[in-house]
C-alpha positions as CSV (number, residue, x, y, z in Angstrom):
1,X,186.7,258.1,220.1
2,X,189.4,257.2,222.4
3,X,192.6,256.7,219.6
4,X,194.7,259.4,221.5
5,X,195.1,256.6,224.0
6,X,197.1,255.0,221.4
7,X,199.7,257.8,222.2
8,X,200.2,256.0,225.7
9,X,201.9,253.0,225.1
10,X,204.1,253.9,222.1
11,X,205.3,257.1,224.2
12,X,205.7,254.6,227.4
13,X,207.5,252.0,225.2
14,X,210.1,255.2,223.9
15,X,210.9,256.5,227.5
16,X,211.3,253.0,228.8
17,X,214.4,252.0,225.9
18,X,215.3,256.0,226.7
19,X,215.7,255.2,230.1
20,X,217.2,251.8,229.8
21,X,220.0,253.3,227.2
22,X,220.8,256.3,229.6
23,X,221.2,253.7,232.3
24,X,223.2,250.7,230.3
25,X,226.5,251.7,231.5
26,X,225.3,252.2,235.2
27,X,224.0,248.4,235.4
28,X,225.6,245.8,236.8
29,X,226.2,243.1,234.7
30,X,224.1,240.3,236.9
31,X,220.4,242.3,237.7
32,X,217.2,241.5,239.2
33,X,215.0,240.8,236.4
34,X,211.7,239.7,238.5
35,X,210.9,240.7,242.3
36,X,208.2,239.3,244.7
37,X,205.1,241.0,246.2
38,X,207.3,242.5,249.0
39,X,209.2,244.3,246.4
40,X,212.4,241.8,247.0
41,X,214.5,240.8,243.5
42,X,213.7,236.8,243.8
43,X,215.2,236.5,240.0
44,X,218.6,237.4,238.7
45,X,220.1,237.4,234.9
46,X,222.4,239.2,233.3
47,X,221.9,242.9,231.5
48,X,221.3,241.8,228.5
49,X,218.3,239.3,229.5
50,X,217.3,243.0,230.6
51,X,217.6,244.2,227.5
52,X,215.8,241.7,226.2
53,X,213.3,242.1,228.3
54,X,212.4,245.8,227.5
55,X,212.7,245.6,224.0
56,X,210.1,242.5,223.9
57,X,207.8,244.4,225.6
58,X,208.5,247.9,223.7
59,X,207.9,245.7,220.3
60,X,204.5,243.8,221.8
61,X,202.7,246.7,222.6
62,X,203.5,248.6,219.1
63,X,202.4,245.2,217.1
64,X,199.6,244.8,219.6
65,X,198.6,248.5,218.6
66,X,199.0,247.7,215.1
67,X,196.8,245.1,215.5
68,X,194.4,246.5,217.1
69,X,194.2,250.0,214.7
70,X,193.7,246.9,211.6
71,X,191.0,245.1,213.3
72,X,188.8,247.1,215.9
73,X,187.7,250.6,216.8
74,X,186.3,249.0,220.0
75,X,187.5,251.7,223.2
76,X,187.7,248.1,225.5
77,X,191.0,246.8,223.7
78,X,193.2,250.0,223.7
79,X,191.8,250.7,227.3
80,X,193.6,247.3,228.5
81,X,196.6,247.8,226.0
82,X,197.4,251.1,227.3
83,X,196.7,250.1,231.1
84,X,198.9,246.9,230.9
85,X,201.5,249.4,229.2
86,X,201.5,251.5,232.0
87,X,201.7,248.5,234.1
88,X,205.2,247.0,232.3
89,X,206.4,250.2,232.1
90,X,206.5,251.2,235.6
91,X,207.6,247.7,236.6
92,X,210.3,248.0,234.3
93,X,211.4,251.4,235.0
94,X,211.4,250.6,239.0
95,X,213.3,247.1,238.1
96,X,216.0,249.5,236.3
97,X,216.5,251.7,238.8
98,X,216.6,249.2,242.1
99,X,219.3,247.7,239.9
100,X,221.4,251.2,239.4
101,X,220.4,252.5,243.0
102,X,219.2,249.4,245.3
103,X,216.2,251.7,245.8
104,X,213.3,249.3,246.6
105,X,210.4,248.9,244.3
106,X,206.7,250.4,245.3
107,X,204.5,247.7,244.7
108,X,201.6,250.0,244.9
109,X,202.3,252.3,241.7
110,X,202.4,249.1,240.4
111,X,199.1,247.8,241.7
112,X,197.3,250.7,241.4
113,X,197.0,250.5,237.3
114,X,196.6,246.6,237.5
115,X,194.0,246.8,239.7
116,X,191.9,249.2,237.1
117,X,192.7,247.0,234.3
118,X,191.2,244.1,235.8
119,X,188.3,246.5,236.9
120,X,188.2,247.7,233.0
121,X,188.4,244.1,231.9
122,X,185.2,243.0,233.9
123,X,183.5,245.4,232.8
124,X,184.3,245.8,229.4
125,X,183.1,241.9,229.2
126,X,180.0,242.1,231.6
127,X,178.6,244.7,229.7
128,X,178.9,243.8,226.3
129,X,175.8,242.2,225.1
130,X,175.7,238.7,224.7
131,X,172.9,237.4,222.1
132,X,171.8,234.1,222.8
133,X,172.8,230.8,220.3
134,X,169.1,229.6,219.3
């Protein structure tokens, strides 16, 4: 029904180690890895932490697609895959270039998807039918 969502994440996952190669020279060696609610870099580590970082998530969403594809056709799953994809993505990418650029993060293109997964996620749950235990 809904498996061209799959496309979402692994295309996200691609542009984010695109992006993150095209910018590894540009980095400083020390970045902000994690920023606050006011968009402010409130944790620091080096590049390759960075690195790290991005590649983790790249791998977690194509196992977690894998996954998925093996076990479920449900739409609920790939809806919050690809949201929270979205999600890591944009965080990432905005981490990347505050650390090239000092340009400040936007919280809200951040919130905006989080905000429908967790509207997604309530009501993928409230509305699945629950059969009583006897």
């Amino acid at each position: 029904m809904l498996q061209w969502l799959s496309a979402i994440p692994i295309l996200a996952s691609i542009l984010l180690i695109a992006k993150l190669v095209a910018s590894w020279a540009d980095l400083p060696d020390r970045v902000a890895v994690h920023f606050g609610i006011d968009g402010q870099p409130n944790s620091w580590a080096s590049k390759y932490t960075l690195g790290i970082i991005v590649g983790l998530v790249a791998v977690g969403f194509m196992v977690s697609l894998a996954i998925l594809n093996q076990f479920t056709k449900a739409p609920g799953p790939l809806m919050v895959i690809t949201i929270t994809s979205v999600v890591a993505t944009t965080a990432l990418w905005q981490a990347i270039d505050f650390n090239i650029s000092g340009k400040p993060l936007r919280i809200g293109i951040i919130l905006v998807p989080l905000v429908l997964l967790l509207a997604l996620s309530f009501f993928f749950v409230f509305s699945t039918p629950h059969t009583p235990k006897p």
